[in-house]
Residue, then its C-alpha position, 0 to 999 in steps of 0.5 A: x469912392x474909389x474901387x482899386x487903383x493900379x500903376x505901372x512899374x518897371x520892376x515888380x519885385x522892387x515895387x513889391x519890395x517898397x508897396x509891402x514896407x509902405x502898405x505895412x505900416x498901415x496894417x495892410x497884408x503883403x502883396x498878391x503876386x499874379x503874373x506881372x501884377x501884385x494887388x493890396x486888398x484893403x478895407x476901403x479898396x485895392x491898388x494894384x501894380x502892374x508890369x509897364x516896361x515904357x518909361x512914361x511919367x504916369x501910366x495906370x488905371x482907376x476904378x470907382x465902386x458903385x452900390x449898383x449898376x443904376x449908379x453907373x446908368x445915372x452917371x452915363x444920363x448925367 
């Protein structure tokens, strides 16, 4: 269902640090470092996180997977 998840953090290399230890024991690789983000590609999805210096109790963004662009037009006619 979901395509990737992303959440803001204020220090990367600590998040990096605590997501590479927790997405370890699931079997995950390391996190891809890119700028101010670091992505954990998974068989089912990716989750990402992503520089956010603004000290807000949630902040990211979600994507759905979709088997085609209809699938995205049918939900729009919904």
């Amino acid at each position: 269902m979901f395509s990737y998840v992303m959440l803001g953090v204020n220090d990367l290399p600590k998040a990096q640090q605590f997501y590479d230890a927790f997405f370890g024991v699931l079997g995950v690789s390391p996190g891809l470092a890119h700028g101010e983000r670091c992505f954990y590609v998974g068989e089912h999805g990716t989750f990402a996180i992503t520089v956010d210096p603004q000290p807000r109790p949630t902040v990211g963004a979600t994507g759905f997977g979709t088997v085609s662009p209809e699938d995205v037009d049918a939900a729009y006619a919904a």
